[in-house]
C-alpha positions in Angstrom: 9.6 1.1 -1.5 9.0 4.2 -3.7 12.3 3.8 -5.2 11.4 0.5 -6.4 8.1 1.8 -7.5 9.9 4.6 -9.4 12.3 2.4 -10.7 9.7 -0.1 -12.1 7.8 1.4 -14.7 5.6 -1.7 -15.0 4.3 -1.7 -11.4 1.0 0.1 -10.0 2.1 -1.2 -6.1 4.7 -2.0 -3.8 3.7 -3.4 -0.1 6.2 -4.3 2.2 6.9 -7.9 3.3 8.7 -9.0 6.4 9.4 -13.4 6.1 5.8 -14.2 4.8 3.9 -11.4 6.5 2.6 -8.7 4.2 1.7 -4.6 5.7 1.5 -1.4 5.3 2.0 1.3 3.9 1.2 -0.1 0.5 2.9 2.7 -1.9 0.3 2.5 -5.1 0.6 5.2 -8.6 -1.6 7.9 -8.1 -4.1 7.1 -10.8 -5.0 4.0 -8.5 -6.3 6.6 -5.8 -9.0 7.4 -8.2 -10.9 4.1 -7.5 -11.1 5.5 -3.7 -13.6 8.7 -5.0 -16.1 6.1 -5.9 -19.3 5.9 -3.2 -18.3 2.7 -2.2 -14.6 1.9 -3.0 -12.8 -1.5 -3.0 -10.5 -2.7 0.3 -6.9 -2.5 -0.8 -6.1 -6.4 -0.4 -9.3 -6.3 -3.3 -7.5 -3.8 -5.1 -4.3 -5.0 -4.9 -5.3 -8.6 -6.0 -6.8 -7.1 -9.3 -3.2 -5.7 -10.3 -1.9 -9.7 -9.9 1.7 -9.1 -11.1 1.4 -5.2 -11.1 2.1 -5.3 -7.6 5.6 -6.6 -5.4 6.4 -7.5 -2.4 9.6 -5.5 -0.7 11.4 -7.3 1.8 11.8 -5.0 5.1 13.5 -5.4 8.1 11.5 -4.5 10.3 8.4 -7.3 11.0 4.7 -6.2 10.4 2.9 -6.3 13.2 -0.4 -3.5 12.8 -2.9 -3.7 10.1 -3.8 -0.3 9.1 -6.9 -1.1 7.0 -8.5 2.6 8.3 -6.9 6.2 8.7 -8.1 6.1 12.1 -5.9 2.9 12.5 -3.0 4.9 10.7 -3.9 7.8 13.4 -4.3 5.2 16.6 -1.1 4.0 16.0 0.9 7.4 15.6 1.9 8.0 12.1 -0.3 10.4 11.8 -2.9 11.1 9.0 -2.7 9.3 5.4 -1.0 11.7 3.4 0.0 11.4 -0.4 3.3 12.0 -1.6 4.2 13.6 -5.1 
């Protein structure tokens, strides 16, 4: 997913699919992050549905089965804390 982000100039996300199912991690260009200092930010599936075509869909093997709407959910289910890569 961050290859195809890198790759694609024109895209502000990439969120994995698996057949019509749609998860995490979302990979999104670091000047989106900047909506998330706001007091009350936007949930990502909001955020994600303002970019329209800025964002697509990578097919993964693996099906998506956890939402991880929450760090705590990202925590609970052992990939440890969000983290932001550069």
């Amino acid at each position: 997913m961050l290859a195809r982000l890198a790759e694609r100039r024109g895209l502000s996300a990439v969120r994995p699919r698996h057949g019509e199912r749609r998860g995490h991690p979302v990979a999104v260009r670091s000047w989106l992050l900047a909506r998330y200092l706001a007091p009350e930010p936007p949930p990502l599936r909001e955020l994600l549905s303002e970019l329209g075509e800025a964002v697509e869909d990578v097919a993964v093997a693996e099906p998506v089965w956890v939402d991880l709407n929450t760090p705590d959910d990202v925590v609970a289910h052992g990939a440890g804390p969000p983290r932001f890569l550069r």
